[in-house]
SEDOKE-204515 format. One record per atom (N, C-alpha, C): residue in three letters; atom name; x, y, z. Coordinates in Angstrom, 3 decimals. Layout:
BEGIN
 type atom        X        Y        Z
  ALA   CA        X        Y        Z
...
This chain:
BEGIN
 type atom        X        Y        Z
  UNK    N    0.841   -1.178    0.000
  UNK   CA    0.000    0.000    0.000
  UNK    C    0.888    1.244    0.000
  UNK    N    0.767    2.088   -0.971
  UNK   CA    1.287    2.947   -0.772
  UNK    C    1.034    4.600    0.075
  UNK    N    1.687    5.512    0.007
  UNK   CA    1.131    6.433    0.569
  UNK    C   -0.210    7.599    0.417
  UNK    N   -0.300    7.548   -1.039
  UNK   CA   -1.312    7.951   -1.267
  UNK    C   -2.123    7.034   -1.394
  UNK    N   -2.527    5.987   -1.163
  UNK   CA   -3.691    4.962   -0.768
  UNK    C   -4.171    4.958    0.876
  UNK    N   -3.064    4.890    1.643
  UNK   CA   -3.406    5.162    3.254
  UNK    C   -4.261    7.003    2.891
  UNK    N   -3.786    7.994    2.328
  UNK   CA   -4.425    9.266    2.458
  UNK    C   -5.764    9.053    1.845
  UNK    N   -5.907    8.338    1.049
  UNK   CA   -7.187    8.506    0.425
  UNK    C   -7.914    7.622    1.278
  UNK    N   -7.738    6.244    1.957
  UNK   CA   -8.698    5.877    2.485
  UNK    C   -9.367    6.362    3.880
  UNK    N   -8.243    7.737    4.503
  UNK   CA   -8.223    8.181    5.726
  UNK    C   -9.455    9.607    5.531
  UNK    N   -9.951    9.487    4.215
  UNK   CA  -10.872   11.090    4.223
  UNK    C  -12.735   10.074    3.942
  UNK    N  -13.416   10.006    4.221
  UNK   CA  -14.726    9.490    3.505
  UNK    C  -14.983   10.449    1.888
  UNK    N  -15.730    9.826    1.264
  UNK   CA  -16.229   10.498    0.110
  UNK    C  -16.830   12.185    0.003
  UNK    N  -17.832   11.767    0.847
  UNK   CA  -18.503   12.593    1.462
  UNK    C  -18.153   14.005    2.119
  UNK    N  -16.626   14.103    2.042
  UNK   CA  -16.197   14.896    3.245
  UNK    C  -15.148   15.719    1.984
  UNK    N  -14.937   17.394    1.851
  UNK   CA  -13.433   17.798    0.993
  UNK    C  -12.542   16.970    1.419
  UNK    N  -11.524   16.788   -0.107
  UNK   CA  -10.753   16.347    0.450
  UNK    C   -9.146   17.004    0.482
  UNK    N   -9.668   18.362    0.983
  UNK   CA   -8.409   19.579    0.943
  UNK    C   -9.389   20.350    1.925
  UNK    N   -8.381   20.633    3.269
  UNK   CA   -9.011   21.743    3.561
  UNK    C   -7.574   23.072    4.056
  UNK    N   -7.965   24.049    3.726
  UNK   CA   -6.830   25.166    3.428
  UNK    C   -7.190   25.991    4.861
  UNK    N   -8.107   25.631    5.571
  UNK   CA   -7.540   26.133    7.162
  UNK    C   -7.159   25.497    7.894
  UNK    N   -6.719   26.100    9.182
  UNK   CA   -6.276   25.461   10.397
  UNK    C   -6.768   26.524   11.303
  UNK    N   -6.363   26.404   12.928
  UNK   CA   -7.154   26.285   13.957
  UNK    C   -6.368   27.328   13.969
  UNK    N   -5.099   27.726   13.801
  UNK   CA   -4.333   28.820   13.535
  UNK    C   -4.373   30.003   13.323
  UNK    N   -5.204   29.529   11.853
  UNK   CA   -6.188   30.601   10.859
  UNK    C   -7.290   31.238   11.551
  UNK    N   -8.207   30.496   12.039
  UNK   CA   -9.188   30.439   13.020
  UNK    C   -9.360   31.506   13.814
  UNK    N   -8.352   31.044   14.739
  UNK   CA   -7.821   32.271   16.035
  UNK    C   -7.558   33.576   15.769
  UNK    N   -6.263   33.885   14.700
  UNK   CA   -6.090   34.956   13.986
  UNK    C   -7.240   35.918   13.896
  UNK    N   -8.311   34.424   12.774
  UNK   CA   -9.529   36.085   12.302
  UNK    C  -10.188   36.011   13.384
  UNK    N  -10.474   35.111   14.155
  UNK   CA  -11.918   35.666   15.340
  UNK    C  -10.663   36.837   15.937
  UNK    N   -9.532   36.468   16.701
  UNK   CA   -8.815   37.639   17.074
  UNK    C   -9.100   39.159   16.644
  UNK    N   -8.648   39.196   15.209
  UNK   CA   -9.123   40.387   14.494
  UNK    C  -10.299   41.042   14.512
  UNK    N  -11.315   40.260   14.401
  UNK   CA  -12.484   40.769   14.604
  UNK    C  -13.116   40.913   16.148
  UNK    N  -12.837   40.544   16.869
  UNK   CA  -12.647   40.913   18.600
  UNK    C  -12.440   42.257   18.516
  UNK    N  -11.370   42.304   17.790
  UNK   CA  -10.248   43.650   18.256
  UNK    C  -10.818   44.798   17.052
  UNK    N  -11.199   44.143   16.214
  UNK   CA  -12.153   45.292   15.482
  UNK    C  -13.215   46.017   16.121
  UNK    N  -14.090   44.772   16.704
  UNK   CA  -15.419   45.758   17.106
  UNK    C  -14.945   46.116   18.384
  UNK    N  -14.178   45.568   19.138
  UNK   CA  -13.619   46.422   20.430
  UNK    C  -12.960   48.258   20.337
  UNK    N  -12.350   47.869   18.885
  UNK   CA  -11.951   49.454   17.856
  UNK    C  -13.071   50.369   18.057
  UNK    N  -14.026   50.035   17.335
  UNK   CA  -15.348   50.814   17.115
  UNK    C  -15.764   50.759   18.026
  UNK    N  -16.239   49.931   19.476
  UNK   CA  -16.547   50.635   20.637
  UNK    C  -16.522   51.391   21.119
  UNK    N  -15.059   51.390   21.261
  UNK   CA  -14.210   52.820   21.958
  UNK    C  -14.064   53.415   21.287
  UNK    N  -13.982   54.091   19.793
  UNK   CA  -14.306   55.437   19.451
  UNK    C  -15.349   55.740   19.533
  UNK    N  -16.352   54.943   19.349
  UNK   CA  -18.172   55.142   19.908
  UNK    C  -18.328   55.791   21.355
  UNK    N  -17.939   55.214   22.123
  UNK   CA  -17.896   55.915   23.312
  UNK    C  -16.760   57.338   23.341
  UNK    N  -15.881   57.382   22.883
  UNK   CA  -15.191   58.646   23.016
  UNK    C  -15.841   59.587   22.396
  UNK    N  -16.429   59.489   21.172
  UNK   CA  -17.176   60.158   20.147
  UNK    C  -18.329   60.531   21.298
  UNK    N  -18.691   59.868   21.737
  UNK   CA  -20.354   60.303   22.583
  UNK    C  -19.653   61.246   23.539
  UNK    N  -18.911   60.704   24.794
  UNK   CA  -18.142   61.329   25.741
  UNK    C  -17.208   62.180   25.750
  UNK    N  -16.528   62.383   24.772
  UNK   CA  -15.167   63.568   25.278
  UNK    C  -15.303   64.256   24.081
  UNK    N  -15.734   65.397   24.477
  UNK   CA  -15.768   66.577   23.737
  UNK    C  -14.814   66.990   22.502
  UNK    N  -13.766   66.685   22.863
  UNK   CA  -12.183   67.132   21.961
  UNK    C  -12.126   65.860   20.665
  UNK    N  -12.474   64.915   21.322
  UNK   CA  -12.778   63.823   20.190
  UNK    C  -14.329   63.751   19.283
  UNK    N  -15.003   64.099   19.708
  UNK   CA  -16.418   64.443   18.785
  UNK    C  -15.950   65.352   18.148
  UNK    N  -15.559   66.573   18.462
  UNK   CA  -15.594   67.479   17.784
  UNK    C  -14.099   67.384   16.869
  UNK    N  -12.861   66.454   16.626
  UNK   CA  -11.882   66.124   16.049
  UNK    C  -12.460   65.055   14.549
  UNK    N  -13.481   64.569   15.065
  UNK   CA  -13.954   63.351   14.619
  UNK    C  -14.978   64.087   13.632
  UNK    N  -16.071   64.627   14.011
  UNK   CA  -17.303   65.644   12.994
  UNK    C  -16.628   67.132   12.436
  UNK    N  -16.195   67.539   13.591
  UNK   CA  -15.468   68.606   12.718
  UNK    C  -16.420   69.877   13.336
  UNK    N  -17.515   69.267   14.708
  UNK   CA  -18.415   70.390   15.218
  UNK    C  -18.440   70.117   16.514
  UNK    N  -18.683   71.005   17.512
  UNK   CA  -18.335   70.867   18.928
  UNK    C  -19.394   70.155   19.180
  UNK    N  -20.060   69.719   20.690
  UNK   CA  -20.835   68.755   20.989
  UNK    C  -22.018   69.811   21.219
């Protein structure tokens, strides 16, 4: 048996038989996107709350 016979019988039909992520990948983007909307939080709240930043941000005092 060779090696590509053990790989092929180790996937079902049914199932890709390539997959181009990992758990790696995974982490990374949920990471990113954590840290994205955590981004936009906090200028959301600075924008509402501190005067010097609303008005840096619109370009008009509060």
């Amino acid at each position: 048996m060779t090696k590509q016979d053990t790989q092929n019988e180790a996937v079902p039909d049914n199932e890709p038989k390539w997959d181009y992520t990992s758990s790696k990948q995974n982490f990374f983007t949920g990471a990113a996107v954590v840290a994205g909307n955590a981004l936009v939080l906090l200028l959301y709240l600075l924008y509402r709350t501190v005067p010097a930043v609303h008005q840096f941000i619109s370009g008009k005092p509060m």
